[in-house]
N, C-alpha and C positions, 0 to 999 in steps of 0.2 A: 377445534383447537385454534388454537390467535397466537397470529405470527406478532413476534416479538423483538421490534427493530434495534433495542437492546444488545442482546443474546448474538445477535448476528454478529453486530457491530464486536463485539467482545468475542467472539469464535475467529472475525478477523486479527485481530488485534492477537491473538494467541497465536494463531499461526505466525503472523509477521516476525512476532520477537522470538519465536522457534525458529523459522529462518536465520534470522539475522542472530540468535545467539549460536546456533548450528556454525553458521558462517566465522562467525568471530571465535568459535574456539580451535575452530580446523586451522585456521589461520594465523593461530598463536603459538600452536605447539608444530607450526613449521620452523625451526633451529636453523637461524642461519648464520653460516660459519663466518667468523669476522678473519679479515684477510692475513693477521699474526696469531691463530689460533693454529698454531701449525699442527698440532696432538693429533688433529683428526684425518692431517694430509699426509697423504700414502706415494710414496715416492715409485714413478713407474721403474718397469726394468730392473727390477731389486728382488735379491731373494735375501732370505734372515738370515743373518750371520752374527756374531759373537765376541766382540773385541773392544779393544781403550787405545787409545791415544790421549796427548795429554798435551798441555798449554800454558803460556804464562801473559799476560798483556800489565806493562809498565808503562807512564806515563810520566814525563820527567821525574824519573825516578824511582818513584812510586810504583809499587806492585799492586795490580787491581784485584779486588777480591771477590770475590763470587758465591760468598757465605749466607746472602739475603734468599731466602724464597721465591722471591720474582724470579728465580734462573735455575731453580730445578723442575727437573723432569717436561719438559715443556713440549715433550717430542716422543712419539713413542719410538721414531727411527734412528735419533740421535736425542742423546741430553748429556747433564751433567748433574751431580746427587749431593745433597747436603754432605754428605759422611767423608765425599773428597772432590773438592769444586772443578778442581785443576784436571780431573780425571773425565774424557770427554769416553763415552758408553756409544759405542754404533752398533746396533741391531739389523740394517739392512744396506745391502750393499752397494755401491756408487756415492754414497753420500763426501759431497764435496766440504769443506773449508767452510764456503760461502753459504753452502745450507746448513751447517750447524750453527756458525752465527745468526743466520734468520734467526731461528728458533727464541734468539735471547732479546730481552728487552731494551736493545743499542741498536745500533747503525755501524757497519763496518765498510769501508771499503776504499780501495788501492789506496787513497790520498787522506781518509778522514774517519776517525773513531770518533759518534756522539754517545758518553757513556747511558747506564742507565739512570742516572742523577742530572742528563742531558748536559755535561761537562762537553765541550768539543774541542779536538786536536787535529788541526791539519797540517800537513806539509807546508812548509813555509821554505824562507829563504832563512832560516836557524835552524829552525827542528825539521826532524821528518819521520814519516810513519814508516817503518821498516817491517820487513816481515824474513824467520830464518825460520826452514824446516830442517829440520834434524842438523840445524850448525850448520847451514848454508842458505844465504843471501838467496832471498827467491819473492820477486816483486809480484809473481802468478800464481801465486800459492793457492789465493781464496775459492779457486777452479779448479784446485787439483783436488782429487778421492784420497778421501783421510785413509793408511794404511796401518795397521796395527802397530802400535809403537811407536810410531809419530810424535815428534816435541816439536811445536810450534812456539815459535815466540814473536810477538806482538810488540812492537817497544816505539815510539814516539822519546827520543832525544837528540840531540845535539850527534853529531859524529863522533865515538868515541872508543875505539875496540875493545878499554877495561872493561868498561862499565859495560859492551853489549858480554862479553864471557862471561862476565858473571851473573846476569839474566840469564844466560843459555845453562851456566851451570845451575839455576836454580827451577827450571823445569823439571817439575817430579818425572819419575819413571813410571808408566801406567803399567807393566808387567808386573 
């Protein structure tokens, strides 16, 4: 029998790209979590629980809406559903203010809302971003653990106490 420098060369050549396709599919079907994929991050110190709270965010004047797709379900520990936008869904407990906004495709925080249209509102020496839980003035809100029945309201205007009651009055009831 006659060695056939051929045959080797192509026995190598098969192994290589076995390797190297071995290598490249293990390495493809590693999923890695992009840092606003929150659906898959599991909140420590939580057990499941069952409840709504609810929210409104104005923007000189303007009631912002939360009807587009890009803002449901985005969380299995907290979200908000096509069927009632305003109605925020908490399944596990501790979840703050500030980790339910993660969840959504904006920026939230003390001084500045970048909507998801990347619209931005910040505190100025006119307007300012205001935050009232259940009808009371609360600058620390975004840290505090959402409680069943919660009405938050979000509002960026002018100082005006008509116009903030009747935002507060227009926070649905999540009961």
């Amino acid at each position: 029998m006659r060695f056939n420098p051929k045959i080797l060369i192509s026995i190598i050549l098969l192994i290589t790209f076995l390797f190297i396709g071995t290598f490249y599919l293990f390495n493809s079907k590693q999923v890695k979590q992009k840092p606003n994929d929150i659906s898959k991050q599991t909140t420590t110190d939580s057990e499941n629980v069952d409840y709504t709270a609810s929210f409104a965010i104005y923007t000189n004047g303007t009631f912002r809406i939360f009807t587009a797709p890009m803002y449901h379900n985005l969380s299995a520990d907290v979200f908000i559903e096509a069927s009632d936008p305003n109605i925020v869904n908490i399944k596990k407990s501790n979840i703050t203010w500030r980790d339910f906004f993660a969840t959504l495709p904006f920026s939230l925080s003390e001084t500045c809302l970048t909507t998801g249209t990347k619209q931005t509102f910040c505190s100025n020496q006119q307007y300012t971003l205001q935050f009232y839980l259940n009808g009371q003035g609360n600058d620390s809100v975004l840290d505090q653990i959402i409680n069943s029945g919660d009405k938050l309201l979000v509002t960026y205007e002018k100082e005006n106490a008509s116009i903030i009651q009747e935002q507060l009055q227009s926070i649905p009831s999540s009961n």
